[in-house]
Backbone and ligand atoms as CSV (ligand in chain L), in Angstrom:
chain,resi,resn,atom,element,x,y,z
A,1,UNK,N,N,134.812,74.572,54.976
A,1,UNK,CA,C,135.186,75.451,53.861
A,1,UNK,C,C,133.931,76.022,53.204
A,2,UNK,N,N,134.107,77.293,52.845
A,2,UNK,CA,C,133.150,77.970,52.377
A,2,UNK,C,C,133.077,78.175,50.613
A,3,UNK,N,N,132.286,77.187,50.142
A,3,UNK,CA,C,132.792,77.281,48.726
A,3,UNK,C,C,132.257,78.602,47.562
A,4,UNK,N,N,131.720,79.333,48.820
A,4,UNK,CA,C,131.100,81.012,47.924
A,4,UNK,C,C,132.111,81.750,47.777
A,5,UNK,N,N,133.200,81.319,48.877
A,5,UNK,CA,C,134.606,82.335,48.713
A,5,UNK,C,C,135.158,82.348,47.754
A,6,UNK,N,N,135.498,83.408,46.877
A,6,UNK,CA,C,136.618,83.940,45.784
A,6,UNK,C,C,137.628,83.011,46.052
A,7,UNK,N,N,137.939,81.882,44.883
A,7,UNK,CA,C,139.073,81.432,44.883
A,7,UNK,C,C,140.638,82.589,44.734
A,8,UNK,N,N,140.648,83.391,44.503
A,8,UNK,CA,C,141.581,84.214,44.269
A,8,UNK,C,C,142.231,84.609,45.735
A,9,UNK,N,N,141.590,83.922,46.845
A,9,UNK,CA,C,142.382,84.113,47.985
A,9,UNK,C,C,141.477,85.504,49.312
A,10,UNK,N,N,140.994,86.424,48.404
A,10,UNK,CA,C,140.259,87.250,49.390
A,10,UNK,C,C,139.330,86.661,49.638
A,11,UNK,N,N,139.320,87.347,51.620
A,11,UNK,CA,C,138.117,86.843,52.117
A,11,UNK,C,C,136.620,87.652,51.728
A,12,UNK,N,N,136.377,87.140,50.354
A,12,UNK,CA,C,134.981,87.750,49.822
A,12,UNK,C,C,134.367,86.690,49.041
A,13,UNK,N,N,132.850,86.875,48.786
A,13,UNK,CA,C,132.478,86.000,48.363
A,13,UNK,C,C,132.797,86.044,46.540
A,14,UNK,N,N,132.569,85.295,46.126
A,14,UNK,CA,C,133.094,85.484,44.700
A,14,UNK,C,C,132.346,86.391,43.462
A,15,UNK,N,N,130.943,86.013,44.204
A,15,UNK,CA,C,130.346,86.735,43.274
A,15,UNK,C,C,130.004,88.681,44.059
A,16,UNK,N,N,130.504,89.176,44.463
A,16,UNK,CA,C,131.156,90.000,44.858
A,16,UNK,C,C,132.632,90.528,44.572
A,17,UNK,N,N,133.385,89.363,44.084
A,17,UNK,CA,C,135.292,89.912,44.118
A,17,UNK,C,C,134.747,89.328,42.947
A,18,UNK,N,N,135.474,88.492,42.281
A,18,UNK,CA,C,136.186,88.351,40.686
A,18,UNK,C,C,134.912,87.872,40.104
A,19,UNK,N,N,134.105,87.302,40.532
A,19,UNK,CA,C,132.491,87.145,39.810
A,19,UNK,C,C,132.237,88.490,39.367
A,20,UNK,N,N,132.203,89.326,39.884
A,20,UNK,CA,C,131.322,90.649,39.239
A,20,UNK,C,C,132.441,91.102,38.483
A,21,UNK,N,N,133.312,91.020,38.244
A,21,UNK,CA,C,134.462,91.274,36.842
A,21,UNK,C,C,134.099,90.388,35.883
A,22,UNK,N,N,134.043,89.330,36.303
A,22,UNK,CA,C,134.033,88.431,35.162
A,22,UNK,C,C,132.809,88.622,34.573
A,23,UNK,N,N,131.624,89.337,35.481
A,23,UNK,CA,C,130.313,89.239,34.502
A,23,UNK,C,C,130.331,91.064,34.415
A,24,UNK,N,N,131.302,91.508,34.129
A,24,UNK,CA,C,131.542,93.092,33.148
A,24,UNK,C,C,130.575,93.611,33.955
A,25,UNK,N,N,130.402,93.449,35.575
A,25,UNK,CA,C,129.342,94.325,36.241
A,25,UNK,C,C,130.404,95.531,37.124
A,26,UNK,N,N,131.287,95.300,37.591
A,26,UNK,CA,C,132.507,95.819,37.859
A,26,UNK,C,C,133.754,95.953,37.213
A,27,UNK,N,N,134.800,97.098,36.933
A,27,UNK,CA,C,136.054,96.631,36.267
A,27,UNK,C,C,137.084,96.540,37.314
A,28,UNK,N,N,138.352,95.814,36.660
A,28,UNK,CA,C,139.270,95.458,37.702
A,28,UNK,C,C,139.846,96.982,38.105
A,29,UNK,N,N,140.357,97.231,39.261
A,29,UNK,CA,C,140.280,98.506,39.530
A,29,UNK,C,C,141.811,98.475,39.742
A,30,UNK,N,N,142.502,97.515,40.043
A,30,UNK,CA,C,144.312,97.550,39.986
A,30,UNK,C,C,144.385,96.161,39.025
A,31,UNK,N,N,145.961,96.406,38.940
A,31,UNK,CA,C,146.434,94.996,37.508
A,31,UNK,C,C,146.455,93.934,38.708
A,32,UNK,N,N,146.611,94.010,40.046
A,32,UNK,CA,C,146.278,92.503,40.733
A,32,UNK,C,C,144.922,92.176,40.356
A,33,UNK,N,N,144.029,93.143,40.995
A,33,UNK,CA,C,142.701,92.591,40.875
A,33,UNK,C,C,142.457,91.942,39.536
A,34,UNK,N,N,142.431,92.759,38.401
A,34,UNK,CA,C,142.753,92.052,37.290
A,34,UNK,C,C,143.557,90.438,37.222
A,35,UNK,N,N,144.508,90.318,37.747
A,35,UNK,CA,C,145.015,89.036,37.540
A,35,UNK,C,C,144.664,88.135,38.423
A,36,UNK,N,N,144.264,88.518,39.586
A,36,UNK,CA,C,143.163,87.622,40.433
A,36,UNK,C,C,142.444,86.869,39.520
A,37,UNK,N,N,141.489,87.793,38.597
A,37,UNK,CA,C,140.261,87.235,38.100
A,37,UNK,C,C,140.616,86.623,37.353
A,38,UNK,N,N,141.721,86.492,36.318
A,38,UNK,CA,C,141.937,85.994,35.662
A,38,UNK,C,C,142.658,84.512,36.186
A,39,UNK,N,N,143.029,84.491,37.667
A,39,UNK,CA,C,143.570,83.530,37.958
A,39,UNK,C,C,142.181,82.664,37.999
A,40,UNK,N,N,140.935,83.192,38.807
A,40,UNK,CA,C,139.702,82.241,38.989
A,40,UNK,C,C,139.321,81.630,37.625
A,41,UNK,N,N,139.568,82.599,36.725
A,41,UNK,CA,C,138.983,82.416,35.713
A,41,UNK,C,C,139.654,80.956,34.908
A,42,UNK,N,N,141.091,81.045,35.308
A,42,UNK,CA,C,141.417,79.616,34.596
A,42,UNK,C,C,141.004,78.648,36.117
A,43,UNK,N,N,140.400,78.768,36.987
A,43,UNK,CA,C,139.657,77.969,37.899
A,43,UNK,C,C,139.167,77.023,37.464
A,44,UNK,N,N,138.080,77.987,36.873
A,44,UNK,CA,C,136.498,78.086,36.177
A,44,UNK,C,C,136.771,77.565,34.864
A,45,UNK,N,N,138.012,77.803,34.041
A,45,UNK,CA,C,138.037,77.212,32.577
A,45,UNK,C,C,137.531,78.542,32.044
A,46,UNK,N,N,137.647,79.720,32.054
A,46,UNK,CA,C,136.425,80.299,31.593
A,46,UNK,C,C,137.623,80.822,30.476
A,47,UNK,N,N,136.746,79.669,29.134
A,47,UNK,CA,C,138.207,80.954,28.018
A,47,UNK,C,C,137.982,82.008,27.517
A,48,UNK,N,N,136.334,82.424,27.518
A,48,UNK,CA,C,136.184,83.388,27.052
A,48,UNK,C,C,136.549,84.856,27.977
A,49,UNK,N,N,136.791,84.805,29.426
A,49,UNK,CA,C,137.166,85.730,30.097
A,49,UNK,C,C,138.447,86.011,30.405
A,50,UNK,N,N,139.076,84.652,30.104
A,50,UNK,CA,C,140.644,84.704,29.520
A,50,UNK,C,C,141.449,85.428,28.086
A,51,UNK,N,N,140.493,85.413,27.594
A,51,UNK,CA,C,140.763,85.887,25.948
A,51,UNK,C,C,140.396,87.587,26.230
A,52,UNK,N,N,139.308,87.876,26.874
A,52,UNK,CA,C,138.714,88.829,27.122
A,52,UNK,C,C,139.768,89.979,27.938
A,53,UNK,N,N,140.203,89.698,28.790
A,53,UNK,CA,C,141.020,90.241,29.494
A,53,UNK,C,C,142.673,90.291,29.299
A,54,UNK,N,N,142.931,89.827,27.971
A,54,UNK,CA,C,144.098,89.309,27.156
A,54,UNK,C,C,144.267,90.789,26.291
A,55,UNK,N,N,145.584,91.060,26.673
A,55,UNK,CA,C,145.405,92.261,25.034
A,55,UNK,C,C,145.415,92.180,23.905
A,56,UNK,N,N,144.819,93.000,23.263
A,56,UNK,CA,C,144.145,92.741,21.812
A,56,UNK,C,C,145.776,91.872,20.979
A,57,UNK,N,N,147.088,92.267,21.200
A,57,UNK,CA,C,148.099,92.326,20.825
A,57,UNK,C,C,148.585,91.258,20.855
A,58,UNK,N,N,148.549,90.270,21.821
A,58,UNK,CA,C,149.184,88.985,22.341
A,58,UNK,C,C,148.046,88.050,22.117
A,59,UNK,N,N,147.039,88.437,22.361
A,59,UNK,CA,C,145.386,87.328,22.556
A,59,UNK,C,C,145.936,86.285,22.366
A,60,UNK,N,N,146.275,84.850,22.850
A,60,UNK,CA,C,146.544,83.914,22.119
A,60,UNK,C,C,145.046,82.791,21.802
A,61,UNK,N,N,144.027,83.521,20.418
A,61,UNK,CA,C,142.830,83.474,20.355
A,61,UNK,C,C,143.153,81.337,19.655
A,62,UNK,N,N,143.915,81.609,19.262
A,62,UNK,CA,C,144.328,79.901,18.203
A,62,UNK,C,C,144.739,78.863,19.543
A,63,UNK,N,N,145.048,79.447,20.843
A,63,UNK,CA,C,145.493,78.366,22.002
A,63,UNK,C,C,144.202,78.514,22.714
A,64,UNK,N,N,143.213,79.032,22.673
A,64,UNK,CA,C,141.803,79.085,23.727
A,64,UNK,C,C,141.408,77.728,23.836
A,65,UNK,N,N,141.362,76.536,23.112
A,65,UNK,CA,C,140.887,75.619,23.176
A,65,UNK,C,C,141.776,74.841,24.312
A,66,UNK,N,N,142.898,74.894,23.717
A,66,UNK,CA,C,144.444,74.151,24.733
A,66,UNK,C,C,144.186,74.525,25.793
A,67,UNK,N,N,144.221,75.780,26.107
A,67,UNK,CA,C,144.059,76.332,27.560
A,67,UNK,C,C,143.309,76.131,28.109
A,68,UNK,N,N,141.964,75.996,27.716
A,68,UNK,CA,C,140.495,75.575,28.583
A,68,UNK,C,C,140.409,74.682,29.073
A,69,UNK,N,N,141.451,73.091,27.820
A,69,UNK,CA,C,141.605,72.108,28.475
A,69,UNK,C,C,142.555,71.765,29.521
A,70,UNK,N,N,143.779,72.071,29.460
A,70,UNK,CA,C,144.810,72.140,30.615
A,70,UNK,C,C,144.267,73.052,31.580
A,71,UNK,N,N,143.166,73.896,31.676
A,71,UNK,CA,C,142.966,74.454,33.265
A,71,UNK,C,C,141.622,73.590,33.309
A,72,UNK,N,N,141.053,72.745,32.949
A,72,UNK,CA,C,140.339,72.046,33.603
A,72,UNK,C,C,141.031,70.468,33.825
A,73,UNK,N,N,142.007,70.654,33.308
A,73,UNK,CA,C,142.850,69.250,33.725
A,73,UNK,C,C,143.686,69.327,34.725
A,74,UNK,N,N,143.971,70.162,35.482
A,74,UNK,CA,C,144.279,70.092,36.851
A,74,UNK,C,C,143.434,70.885,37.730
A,75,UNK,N,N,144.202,70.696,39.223
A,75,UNK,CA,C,143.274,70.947,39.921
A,75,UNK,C,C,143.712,72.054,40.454
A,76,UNK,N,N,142.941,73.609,40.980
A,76,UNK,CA,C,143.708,74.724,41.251
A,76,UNK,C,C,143.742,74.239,42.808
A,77,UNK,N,N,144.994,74.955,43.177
A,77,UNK,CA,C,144.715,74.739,44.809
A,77,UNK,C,C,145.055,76.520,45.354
A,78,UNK,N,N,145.868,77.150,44.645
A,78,UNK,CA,C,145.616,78.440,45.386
A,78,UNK,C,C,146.517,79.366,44.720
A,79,UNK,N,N,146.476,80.634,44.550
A,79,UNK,CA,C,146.893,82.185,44.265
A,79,UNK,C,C,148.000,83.074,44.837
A,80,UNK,N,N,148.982,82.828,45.161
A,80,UNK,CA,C,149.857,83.578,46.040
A,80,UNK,C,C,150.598,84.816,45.246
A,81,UNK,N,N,150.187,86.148,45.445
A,81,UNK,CA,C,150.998,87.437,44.967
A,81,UNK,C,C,152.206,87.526,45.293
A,82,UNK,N,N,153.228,87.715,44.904
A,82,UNK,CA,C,154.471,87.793,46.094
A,82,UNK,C,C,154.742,89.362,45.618
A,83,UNK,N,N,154.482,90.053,44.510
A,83,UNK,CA,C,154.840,91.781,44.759
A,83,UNK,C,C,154.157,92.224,43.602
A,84,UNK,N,N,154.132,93.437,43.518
A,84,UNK,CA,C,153.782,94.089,42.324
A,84,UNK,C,C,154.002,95.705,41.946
A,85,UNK,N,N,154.587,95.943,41.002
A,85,UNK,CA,C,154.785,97.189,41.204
A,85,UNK,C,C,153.626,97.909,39.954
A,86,UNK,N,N,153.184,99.817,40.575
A,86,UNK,CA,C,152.478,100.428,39.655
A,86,UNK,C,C,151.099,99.590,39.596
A,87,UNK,N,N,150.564,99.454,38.438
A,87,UNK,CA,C,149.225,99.027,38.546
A,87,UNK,C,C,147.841,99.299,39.151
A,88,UNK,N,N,148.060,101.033,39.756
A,88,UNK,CA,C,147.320,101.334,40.844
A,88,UNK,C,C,146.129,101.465,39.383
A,89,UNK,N,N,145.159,102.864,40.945
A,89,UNK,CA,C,144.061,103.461,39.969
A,89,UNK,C,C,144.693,104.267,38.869
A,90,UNK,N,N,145.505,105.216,39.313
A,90,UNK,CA,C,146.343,105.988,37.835
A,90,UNK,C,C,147.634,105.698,36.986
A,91,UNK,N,N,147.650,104.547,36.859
A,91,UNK,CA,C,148.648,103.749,36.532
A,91,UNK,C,C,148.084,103.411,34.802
A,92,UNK,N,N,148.836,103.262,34.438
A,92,UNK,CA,C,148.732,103.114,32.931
A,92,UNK,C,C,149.476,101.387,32.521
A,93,UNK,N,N,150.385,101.058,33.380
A,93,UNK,CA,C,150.751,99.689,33.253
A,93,UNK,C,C,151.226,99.397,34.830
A,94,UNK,N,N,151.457,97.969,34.728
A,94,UNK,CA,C,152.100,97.662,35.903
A,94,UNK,C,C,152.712,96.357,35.303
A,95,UNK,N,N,153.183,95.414,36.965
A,95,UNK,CA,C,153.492,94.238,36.822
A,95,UNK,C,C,152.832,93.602,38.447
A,96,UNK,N,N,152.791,92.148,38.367
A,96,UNK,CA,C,152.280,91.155,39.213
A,96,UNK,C,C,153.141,89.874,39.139
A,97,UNK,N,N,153.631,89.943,40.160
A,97,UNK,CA,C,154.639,88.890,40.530
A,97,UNK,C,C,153.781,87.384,41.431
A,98,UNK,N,N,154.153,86.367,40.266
A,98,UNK,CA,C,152.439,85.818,41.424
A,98,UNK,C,C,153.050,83.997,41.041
A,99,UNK,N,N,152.597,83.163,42.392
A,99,UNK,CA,C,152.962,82.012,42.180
A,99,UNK,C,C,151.440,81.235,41.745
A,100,UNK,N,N,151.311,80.424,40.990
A,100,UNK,CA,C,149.885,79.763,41.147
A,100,UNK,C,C,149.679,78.543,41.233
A,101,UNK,N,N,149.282,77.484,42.765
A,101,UNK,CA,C,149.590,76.458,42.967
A,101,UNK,C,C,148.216,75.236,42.119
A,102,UNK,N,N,148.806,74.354,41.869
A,102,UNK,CA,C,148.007,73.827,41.406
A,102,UNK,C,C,148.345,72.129,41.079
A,103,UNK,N,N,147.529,71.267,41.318
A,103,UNK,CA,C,147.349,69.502,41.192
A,103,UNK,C,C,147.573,69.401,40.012
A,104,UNK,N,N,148.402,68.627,40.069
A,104,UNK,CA,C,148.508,67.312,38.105
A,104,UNK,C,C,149.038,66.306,38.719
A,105,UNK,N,N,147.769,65.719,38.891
A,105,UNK,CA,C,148.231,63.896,38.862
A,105,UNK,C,C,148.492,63.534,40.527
A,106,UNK,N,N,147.693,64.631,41.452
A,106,UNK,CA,C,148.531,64.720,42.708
A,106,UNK,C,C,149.363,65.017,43.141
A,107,UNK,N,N,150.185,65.935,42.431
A,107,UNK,CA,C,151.157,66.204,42.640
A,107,UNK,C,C,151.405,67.610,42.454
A,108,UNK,N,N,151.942,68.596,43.503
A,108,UNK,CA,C,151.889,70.083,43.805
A,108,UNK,C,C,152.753,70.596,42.843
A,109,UNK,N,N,152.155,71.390,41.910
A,109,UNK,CA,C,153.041,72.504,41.462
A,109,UNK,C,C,152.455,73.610,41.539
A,110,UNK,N,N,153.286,74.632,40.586
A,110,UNK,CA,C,153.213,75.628,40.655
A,110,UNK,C,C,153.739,76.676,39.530
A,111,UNK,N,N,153.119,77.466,38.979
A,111,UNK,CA,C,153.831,78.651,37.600
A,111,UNK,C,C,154.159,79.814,38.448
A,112,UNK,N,N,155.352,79.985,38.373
A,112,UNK,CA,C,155.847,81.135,38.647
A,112,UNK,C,C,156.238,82.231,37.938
A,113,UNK,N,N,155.833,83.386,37.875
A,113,UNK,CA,C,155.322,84.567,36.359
A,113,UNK,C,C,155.385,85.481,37.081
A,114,UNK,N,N,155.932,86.750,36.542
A,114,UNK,CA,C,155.870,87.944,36.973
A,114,UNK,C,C,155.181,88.570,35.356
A,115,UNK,N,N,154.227,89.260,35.809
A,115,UNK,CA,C,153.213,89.540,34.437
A,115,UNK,C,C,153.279,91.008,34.001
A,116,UNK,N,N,153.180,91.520,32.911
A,116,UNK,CA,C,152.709,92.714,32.800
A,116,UNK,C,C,151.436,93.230,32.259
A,117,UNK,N,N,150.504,93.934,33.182
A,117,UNK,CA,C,149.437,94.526,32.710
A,117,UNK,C,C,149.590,96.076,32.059
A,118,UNK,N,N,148.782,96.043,30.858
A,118,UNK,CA,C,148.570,97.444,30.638
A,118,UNK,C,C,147.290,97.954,30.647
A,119,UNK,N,N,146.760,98.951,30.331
A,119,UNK,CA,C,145.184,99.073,30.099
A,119,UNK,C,C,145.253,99.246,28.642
A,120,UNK,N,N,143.996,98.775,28.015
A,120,UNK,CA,C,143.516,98.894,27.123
A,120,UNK,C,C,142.102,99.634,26.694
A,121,UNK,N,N,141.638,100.270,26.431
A,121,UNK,CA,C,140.203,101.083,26.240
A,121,UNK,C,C,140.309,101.226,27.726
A,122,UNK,N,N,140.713,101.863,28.770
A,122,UNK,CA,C,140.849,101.786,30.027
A,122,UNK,C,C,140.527,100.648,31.097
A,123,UNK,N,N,140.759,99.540,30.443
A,123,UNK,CA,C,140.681,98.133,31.380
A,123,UNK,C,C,141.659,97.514,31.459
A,124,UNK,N,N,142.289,97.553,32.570
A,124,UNK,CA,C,143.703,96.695,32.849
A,124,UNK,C,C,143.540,95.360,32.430
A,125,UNK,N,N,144.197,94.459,31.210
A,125,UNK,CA,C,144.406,93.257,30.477
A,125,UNK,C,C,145.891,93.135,30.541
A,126,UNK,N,N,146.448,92.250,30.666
A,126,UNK,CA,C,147.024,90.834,30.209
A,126,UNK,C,C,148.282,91.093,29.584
A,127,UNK,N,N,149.515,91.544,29.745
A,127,UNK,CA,C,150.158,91.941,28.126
A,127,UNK,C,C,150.542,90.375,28.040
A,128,UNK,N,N,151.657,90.306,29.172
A,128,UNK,CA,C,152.195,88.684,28.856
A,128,UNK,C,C,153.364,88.851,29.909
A,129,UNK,N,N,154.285,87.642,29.812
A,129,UNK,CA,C,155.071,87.623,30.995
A,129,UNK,C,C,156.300,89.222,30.835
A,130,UNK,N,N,156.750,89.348,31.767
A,130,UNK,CA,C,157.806,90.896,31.781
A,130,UNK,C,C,159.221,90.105,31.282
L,1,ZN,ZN,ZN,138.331,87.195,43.773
């Protein structure tokens, strides 16, 4: 296993796919890519790129702490899209239909969410579930 690979499932290295989003060197260019990163990002624990990519509207800025700790309290195991509609380059909103597998306690689960992105200052963020 190659641990440079983008947890988000593409075969790229990370700091190339959702690394260079997360460090504001690239923007997400569809609402998947966007929710990719945001999937690594609760990988990584990263709350500030979670909050970041959250719309100004929903932010849930008072749960950042909760969240940082429950995504470093299990273990991610993987990203599966199952559809998405809109969300392209000229898309103004979309949605992402996405399973996300993940360890607690050894034991496989999984959140199943169909999301809606909108853009904000023209960066596809986060609204909340559809
Ligand atoms: Zn990635």
């Amino acid at each position: 296993m190659n641990f440079d690979l983008c947890p988000c499932g593409k075969n790229i290295e990370y700091n190339n796919c959702c690394g260079a989003i997360h460090l504001s060197k690239v923007k997400a260019v569809t609402a998947e890519n966007l929710m990719r990163s945001r999937y690594v990002a609760f990988t990584l624990a990263d709350g500030d790129y979670l909050m970041k990519s959250h719309h100004s509207s929903t932010r849930p800025l008072s749960e950042k702490k909760s969240i940082v700790k429950w995504a470093k309290s299990v273990e991610w195991v993987k990203l599966e899209i199952i559809n998405t509609t809109k969300g392209l380059e000229n898309d103004t909103e979309g949605t992402v239909e996405f399973k996300a597998y993940f360890k607690r306690k050894g034991e496989l689960q999984f959140i199943h969410e169909n999301s809606t992105f909108v853009r904000e200052e023209n960066k596809w963020v986060y609204l909340g579930m559809k």
